[in-house]
PDB file of N, H, CA, C and O in Angstrom:
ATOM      1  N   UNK A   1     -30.901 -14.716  79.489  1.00  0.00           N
ATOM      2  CA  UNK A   1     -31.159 -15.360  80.763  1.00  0.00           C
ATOM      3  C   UNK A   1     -31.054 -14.344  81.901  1.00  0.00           C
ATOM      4  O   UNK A   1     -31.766 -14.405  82.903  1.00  0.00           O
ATOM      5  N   UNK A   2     -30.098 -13.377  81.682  1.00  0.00           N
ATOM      6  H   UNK A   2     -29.520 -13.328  80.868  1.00  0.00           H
ATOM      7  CA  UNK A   2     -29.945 -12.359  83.106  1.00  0.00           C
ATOM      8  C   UNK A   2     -31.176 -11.243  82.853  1.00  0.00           C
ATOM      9  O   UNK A   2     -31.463 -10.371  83.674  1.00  0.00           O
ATOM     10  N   UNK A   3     -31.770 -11.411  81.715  1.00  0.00           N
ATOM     11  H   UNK A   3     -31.537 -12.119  81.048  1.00  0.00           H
ATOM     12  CA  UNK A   3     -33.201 -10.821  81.808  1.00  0.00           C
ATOM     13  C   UNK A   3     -34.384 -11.324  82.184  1.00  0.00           C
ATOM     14  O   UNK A   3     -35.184 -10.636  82.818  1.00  0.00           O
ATOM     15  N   UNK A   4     -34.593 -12.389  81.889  1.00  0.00           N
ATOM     16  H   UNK A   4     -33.943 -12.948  81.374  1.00  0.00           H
ATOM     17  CA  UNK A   4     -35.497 -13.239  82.308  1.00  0.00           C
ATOM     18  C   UNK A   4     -36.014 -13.732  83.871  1.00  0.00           C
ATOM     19  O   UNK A   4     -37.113 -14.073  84.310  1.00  0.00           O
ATOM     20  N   UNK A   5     -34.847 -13.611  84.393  1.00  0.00           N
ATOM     21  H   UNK A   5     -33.955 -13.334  84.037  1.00  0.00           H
ATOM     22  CA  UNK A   5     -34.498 -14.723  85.631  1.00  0.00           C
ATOM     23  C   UNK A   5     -34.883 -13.771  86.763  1.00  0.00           C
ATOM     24  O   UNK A   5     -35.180 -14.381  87.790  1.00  0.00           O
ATOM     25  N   UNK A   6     -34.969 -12.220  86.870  1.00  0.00           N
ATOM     26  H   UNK A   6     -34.727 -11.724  86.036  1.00  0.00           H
ATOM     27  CA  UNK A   6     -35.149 -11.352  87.633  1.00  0.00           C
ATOM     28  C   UNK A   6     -36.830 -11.256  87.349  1.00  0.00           C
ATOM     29  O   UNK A   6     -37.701 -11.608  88.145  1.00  0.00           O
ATOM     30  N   UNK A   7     -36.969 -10.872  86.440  1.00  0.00           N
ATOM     31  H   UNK A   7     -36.262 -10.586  85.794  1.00  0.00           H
ATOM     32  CA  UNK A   7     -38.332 -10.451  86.404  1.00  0.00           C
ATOM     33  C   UNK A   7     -39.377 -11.343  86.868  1.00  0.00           C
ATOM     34  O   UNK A   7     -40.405 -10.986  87.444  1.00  0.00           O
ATOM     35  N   UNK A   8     -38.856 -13.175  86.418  1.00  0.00           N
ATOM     36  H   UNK A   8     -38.021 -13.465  85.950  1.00  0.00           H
ATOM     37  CA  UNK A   8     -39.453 -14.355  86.560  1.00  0.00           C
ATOM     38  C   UNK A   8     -39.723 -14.748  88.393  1.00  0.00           C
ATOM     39  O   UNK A   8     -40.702 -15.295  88.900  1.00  0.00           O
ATOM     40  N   UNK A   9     -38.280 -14.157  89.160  1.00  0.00           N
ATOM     41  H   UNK A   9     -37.485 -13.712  88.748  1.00  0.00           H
ATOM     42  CA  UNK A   9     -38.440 -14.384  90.657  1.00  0.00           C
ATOM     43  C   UNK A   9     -39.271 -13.170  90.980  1.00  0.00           C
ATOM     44  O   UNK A   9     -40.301 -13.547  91.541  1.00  0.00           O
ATOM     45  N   UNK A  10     -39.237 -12.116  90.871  1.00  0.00           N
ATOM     46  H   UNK A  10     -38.401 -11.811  90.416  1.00  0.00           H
ATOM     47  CA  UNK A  10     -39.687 -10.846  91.253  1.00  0.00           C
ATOM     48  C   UNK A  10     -41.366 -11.054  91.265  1.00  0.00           C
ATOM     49  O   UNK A  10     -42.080 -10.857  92.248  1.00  0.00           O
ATOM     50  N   UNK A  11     -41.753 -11.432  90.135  1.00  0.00           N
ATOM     51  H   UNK A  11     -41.174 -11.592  89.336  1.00  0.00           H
ATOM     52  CA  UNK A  11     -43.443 -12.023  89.904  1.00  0.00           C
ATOM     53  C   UNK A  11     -43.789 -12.939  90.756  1.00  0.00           C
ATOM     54  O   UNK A  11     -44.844 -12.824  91.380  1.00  0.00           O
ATOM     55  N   UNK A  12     -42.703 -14.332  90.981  1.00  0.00           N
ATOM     56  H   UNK A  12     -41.846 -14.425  90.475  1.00  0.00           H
ATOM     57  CA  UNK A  12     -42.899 -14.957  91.913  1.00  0.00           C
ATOM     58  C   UNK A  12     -43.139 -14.133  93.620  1.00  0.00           C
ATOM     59  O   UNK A  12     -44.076 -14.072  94.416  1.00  0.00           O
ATOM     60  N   UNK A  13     -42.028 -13.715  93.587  1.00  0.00           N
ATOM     61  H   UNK A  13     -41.267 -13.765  92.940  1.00  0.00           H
ATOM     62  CA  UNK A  13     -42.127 -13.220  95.094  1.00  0.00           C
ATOM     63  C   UNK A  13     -43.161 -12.699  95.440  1.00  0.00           C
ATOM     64  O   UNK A  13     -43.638 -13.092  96.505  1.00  0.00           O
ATOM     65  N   UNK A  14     -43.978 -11.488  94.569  1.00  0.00           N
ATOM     66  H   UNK A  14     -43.591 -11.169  93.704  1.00  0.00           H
ATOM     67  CA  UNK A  14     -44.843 -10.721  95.198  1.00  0.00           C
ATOM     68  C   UNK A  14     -45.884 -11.320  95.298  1.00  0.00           C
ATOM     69  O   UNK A  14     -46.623 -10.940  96.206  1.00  0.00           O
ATOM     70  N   UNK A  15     -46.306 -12.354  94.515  1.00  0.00           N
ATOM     71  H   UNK A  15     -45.706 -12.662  93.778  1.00  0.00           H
ATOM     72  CA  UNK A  15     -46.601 -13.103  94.182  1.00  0.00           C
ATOM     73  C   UNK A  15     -47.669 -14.175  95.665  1.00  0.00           C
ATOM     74  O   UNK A  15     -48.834 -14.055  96.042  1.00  0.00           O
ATOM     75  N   UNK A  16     -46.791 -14.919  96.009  1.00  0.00           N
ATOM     76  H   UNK A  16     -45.844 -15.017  95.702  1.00  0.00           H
ATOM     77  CA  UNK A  16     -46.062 -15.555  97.181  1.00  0.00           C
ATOM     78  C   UNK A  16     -46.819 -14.922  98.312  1.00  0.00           C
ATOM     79  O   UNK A  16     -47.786 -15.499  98.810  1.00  0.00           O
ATOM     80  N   UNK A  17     -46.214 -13.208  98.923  1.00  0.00           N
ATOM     81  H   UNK A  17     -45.428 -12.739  98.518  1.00  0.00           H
ATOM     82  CA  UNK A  17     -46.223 -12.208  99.642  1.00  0.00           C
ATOM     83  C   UNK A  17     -47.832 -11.802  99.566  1.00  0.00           C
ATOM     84  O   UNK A  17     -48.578 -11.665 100.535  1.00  0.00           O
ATOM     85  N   UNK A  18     -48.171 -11.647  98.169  1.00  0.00           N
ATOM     86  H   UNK A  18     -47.564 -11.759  97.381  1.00  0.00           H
ATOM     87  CA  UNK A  18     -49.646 -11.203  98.700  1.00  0.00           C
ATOM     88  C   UNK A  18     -50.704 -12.159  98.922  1.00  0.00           C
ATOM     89  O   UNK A  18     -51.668 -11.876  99.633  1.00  0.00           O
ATOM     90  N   UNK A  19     -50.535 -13.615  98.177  1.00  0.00           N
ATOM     91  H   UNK A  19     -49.752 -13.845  97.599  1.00  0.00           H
ATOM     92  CA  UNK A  19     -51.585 -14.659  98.849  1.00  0.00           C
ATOM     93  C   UNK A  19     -51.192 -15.065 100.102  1.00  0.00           C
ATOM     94  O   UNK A  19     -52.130 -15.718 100.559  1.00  0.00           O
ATOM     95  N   UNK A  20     -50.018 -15.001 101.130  1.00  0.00           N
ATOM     96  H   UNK A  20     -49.256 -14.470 100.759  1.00  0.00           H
ATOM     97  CA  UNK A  20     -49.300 -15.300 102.493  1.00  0.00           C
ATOM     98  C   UNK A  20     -50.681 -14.241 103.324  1.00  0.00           C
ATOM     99  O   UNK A  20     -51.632 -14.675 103.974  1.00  0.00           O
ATOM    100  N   UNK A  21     -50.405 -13.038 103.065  1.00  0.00           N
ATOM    101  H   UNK A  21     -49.633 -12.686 102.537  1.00  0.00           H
ATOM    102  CA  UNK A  21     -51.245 -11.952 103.267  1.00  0.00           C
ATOM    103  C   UNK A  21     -52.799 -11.952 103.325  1.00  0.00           C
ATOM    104  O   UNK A  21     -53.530 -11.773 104.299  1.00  0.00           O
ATOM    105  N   UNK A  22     -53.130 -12.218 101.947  1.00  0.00           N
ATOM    106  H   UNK A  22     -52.536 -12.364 101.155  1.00  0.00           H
ATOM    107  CA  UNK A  22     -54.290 -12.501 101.805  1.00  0.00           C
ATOM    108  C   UNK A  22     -55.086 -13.358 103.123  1.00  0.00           C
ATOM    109  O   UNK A  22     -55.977 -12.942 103.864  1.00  0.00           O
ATOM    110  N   UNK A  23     -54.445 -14.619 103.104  1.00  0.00           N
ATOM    111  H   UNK A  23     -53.721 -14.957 102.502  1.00  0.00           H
ATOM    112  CA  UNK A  23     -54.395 -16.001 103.505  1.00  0.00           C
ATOM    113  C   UNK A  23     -54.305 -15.883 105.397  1.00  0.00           C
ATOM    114  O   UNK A  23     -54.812 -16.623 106.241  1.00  0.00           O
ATOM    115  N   UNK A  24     -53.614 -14.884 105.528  1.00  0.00           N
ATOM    116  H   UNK A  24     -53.203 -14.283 104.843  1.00  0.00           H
ATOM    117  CA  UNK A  24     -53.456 -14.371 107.075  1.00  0.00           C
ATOM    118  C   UNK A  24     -52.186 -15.249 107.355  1.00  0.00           C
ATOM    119  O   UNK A  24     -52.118 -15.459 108.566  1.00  0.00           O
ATOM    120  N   UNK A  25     -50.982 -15.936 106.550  1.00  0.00           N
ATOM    121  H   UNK A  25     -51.037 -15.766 105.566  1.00  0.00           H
ATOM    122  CA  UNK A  25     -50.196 -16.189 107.399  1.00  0.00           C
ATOM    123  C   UNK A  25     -49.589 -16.045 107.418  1.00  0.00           C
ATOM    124  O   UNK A  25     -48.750 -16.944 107.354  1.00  0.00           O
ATOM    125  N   UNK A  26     -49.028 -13.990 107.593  1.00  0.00           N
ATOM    126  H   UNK A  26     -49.709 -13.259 107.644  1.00  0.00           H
ATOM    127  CA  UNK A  26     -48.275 -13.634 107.583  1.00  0.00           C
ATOM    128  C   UNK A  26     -48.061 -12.387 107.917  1.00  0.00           C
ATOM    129  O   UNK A  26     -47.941 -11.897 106.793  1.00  0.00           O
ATOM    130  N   UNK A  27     -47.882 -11.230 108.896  1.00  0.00           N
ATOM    131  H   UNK A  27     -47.979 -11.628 109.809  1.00  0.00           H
ATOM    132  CA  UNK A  27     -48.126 -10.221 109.336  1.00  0.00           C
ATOM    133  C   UNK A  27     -47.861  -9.003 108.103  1.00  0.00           C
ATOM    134  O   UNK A  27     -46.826  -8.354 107.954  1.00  0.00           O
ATOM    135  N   UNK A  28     -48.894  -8.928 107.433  1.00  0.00           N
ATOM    136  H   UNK A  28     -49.735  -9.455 107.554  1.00  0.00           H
ATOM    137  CA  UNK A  28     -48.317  -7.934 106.200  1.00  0.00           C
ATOM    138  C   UNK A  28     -49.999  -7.544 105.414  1.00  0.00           C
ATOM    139  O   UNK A  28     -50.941  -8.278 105.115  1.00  0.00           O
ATOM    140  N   UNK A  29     -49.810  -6.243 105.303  1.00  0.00           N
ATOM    141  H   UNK A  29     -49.045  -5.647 105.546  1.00  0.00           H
ATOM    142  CA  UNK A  29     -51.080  -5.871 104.968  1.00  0.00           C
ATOM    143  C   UNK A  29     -51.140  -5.154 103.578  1.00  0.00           C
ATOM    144  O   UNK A  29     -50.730  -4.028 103.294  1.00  0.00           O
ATOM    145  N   UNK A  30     -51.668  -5.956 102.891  1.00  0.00           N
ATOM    146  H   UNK A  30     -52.001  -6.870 103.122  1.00  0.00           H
ATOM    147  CA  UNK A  30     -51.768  -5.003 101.332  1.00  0.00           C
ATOM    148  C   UNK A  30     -53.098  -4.240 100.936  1.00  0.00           C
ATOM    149  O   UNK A  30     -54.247  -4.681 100.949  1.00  0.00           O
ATOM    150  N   UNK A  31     -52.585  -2.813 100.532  1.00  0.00           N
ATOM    151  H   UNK A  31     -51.651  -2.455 100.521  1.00  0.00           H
ATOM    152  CA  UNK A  31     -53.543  -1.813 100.548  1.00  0.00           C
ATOM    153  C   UNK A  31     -54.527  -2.236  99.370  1.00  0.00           C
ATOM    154  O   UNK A  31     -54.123  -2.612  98.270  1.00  0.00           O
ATOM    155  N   UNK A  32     -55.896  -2.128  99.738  1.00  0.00           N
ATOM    156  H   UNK A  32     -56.224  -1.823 100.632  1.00  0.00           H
ATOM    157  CA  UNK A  32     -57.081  -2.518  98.756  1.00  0.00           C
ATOM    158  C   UNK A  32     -56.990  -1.695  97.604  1.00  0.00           C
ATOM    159  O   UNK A  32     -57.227  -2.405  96.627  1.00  0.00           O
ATOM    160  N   UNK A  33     -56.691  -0.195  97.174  1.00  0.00           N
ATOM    161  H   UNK A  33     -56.498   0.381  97.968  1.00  0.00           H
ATOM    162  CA  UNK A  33     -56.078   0.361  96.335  1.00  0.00           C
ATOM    163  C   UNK A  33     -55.107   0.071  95.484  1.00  0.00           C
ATOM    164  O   UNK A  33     -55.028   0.405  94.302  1.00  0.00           O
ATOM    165  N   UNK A  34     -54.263  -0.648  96.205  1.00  0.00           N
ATOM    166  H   UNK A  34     -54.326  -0.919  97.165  1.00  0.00           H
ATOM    167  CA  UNK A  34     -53.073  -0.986  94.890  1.00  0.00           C
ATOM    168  C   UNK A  34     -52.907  -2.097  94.092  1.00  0.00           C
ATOM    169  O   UNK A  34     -52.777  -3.256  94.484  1.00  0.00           O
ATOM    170  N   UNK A  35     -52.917  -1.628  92.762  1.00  0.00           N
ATOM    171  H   UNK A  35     -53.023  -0.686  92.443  1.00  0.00           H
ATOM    172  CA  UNK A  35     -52.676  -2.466  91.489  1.00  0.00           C
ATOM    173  C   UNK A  35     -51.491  -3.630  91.756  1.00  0.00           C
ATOM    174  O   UNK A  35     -50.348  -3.438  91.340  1.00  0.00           O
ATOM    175  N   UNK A  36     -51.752  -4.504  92.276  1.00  0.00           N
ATOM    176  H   UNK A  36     -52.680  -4.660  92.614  1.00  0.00           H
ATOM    177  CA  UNK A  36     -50.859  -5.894  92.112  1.00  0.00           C
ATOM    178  C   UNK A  36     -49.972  -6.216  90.822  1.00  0.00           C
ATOM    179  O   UNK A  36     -48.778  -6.513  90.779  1.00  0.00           O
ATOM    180  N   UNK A  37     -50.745  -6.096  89.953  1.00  0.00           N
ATOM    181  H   UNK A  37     -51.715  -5.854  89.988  1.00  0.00           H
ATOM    182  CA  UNK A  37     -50.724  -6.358  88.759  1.00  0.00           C
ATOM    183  C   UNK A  37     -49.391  -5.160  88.247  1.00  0.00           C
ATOM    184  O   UNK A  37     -48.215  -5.404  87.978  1.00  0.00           O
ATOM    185  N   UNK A  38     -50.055  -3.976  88.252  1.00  0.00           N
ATOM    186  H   UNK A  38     -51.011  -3.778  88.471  1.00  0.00           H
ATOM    187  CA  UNK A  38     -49.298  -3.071  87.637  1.00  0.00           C
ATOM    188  C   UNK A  38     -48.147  -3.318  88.443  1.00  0.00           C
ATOM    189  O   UNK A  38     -47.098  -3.775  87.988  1.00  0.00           O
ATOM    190  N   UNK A  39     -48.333  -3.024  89.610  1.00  0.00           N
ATOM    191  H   UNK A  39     -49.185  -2.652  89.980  1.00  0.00           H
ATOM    192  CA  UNK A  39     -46.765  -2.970  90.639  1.00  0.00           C
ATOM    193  C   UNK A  39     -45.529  -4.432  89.987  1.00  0.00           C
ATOM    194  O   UNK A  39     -44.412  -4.352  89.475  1.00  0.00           O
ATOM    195  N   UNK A  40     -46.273  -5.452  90.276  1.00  0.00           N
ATOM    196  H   UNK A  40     -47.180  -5.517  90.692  1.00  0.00           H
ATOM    197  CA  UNK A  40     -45.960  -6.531  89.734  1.00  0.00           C
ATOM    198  C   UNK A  40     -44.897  -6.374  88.199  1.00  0.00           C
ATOM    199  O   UNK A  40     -43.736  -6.781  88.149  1.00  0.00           O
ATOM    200  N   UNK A  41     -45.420  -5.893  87.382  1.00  0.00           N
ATOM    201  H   UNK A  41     -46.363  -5.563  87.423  1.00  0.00           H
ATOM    202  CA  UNK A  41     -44.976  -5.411  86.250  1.00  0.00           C
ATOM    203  C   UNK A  41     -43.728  -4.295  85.986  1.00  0.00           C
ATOM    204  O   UNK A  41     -42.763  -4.215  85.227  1.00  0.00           O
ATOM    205  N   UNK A  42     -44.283  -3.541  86.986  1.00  0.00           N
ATOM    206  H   UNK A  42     -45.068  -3.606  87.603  1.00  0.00           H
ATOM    207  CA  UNK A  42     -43.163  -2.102  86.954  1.00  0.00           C
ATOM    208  C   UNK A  42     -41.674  -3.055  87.604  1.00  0.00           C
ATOM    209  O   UNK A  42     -40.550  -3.267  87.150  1.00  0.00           O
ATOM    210  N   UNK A  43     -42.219  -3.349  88.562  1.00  0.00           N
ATOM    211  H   UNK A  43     -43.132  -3.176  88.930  1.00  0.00           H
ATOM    212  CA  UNK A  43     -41.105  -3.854  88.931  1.00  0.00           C
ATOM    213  C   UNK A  43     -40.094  -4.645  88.529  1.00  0.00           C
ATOM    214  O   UNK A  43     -38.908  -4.339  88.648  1.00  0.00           O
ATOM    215  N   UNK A  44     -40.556  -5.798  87.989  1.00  0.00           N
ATOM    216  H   UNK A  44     -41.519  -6.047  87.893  1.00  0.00           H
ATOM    217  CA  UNK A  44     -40.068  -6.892  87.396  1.00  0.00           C
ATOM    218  C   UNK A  44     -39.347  -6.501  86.061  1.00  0.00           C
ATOM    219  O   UNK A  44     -38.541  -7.278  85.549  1.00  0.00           O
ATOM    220  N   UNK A  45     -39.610  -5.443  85.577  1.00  0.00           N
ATOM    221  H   UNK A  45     -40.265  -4.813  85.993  1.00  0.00           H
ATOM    222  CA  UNK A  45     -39.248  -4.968  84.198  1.00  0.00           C
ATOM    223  C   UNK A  45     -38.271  -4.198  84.924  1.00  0.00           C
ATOM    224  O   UNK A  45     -37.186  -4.385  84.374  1.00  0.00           O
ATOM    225  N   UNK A  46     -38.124  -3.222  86.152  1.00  0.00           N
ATOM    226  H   UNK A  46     -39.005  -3.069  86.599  1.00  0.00           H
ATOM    227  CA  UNK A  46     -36.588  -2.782  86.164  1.00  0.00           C
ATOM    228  C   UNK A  46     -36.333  -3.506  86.872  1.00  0.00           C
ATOM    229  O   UNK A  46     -35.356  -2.890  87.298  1.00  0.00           O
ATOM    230  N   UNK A  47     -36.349  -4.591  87.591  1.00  0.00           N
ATOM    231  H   UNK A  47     -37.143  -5.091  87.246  1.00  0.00           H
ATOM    232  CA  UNK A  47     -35.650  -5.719  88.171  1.00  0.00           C
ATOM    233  C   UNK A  47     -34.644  -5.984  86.543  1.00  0.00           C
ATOM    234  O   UNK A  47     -33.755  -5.370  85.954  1.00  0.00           O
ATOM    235  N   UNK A  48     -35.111  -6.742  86.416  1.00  0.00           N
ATOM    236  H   UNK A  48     -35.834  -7.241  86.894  1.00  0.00           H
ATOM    237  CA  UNK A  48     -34.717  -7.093  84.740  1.00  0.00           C
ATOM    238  C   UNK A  48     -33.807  -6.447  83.912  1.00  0.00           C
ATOM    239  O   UNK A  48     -32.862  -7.005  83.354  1.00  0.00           O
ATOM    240  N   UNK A  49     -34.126  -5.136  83.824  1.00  0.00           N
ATOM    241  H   UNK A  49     -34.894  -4.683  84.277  1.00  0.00           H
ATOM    242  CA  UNK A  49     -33.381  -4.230  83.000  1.00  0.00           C
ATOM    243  C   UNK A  49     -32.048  -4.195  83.857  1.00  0.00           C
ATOM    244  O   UNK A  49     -30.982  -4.627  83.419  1.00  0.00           O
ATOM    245  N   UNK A  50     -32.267  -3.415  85.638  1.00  0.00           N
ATOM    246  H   UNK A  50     -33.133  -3.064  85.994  1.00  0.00           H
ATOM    247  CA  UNK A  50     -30.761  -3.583  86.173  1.00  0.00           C
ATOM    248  C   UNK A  50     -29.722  -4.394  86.228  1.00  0.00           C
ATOM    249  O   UNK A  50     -28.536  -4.067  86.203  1.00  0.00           O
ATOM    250  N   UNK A  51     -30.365  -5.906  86.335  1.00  0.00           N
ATOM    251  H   UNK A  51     -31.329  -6.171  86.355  1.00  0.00           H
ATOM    252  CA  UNK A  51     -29.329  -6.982  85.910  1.00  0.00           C
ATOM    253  C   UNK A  51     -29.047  -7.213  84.863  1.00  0.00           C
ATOM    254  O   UNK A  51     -28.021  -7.874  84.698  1.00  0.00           O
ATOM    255  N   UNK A  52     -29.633  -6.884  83.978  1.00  0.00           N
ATOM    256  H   UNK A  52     -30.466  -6.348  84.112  1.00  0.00           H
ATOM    257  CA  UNK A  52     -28.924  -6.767  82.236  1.00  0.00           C
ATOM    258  C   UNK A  52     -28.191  -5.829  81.879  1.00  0.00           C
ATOM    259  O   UNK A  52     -27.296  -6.038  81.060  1.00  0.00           O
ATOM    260  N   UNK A  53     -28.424  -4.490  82.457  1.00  0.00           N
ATOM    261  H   UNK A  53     -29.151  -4.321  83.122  1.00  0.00           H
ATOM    262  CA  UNK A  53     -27.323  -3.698  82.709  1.00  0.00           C
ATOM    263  C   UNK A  53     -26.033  -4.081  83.410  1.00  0.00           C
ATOM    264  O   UNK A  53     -24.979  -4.149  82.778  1.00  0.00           O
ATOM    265  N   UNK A  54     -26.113  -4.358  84.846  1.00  0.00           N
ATOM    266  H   UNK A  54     -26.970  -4.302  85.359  1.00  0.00           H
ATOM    267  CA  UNK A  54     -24.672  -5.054  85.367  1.00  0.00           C
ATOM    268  C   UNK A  54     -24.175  -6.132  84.487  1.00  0.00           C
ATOM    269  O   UNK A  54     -23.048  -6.002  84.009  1.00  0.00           O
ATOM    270  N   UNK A  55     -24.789  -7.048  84.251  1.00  0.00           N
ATOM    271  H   UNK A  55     -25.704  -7.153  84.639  1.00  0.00           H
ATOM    272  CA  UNK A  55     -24.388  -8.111  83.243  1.00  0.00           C
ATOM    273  C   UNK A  55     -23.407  -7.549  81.950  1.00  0.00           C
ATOM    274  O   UNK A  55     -22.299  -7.847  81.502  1.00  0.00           O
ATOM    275  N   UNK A  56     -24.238  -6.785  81.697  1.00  0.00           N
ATOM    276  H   UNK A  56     -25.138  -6.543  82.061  1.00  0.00           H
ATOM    277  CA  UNK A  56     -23.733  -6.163  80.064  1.00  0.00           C
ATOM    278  C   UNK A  56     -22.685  -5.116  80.626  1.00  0.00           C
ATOM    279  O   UNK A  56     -21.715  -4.838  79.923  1.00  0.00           O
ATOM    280  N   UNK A  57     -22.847  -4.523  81.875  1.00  0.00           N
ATOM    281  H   UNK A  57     -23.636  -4.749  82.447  1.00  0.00           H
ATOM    282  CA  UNK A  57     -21.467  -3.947  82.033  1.00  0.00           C
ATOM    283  C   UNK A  57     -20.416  -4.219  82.486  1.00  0.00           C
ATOM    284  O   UNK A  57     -19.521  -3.431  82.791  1.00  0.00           O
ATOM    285  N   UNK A  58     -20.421  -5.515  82.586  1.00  0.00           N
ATOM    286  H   UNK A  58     -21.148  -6.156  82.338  1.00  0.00           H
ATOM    287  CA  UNK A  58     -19.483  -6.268  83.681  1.00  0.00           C
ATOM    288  C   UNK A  58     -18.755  -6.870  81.988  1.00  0.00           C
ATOM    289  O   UNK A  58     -17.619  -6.462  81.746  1.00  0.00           O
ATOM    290  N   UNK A  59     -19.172  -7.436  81.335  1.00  0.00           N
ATOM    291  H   UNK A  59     -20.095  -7.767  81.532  1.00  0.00           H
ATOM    292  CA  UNK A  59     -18.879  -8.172  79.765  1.00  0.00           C
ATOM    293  C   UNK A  59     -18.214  -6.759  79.463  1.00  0.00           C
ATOM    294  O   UNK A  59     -17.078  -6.853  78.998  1.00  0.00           O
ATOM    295  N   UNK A  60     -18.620  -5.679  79.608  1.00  0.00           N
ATOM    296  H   UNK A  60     -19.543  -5.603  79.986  1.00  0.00           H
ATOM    297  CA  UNK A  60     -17.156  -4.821  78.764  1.00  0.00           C
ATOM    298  C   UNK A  60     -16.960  -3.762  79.526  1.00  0.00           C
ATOM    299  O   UNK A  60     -16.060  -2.966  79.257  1.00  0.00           O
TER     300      UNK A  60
END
């Protein structure tokens, strides 16, 4: 669950952030160059990993 739960909001958020954007209602400009997708991914996977790390280091 402390893996899941990061990566799951993190997708959400950017998520969220770039149709707000898209959509104009929201002062934020995303570069036509960048991979959503990939970013989306990189992230969410060390989102994920760091809280499974604290998790798992906090347990011992």
């Amino acid at each position: 669950m402390a893996l899941f739960l990061p990566v799951v909001l993190t997708i959400d958020i950017i998520k969220r952030v770039t149709d707000a954007a898209g959509q104009g209602a929201i002062e934020f400009t995303v570069d036509e160059e960048l991979n959503i997708k990939k970013l989306m991914t990189k992230l969410s996977i060390l989102h994920g990993v760091i809280t499974c790390s604290l998790v798992l280091a906090m347990l011992f």
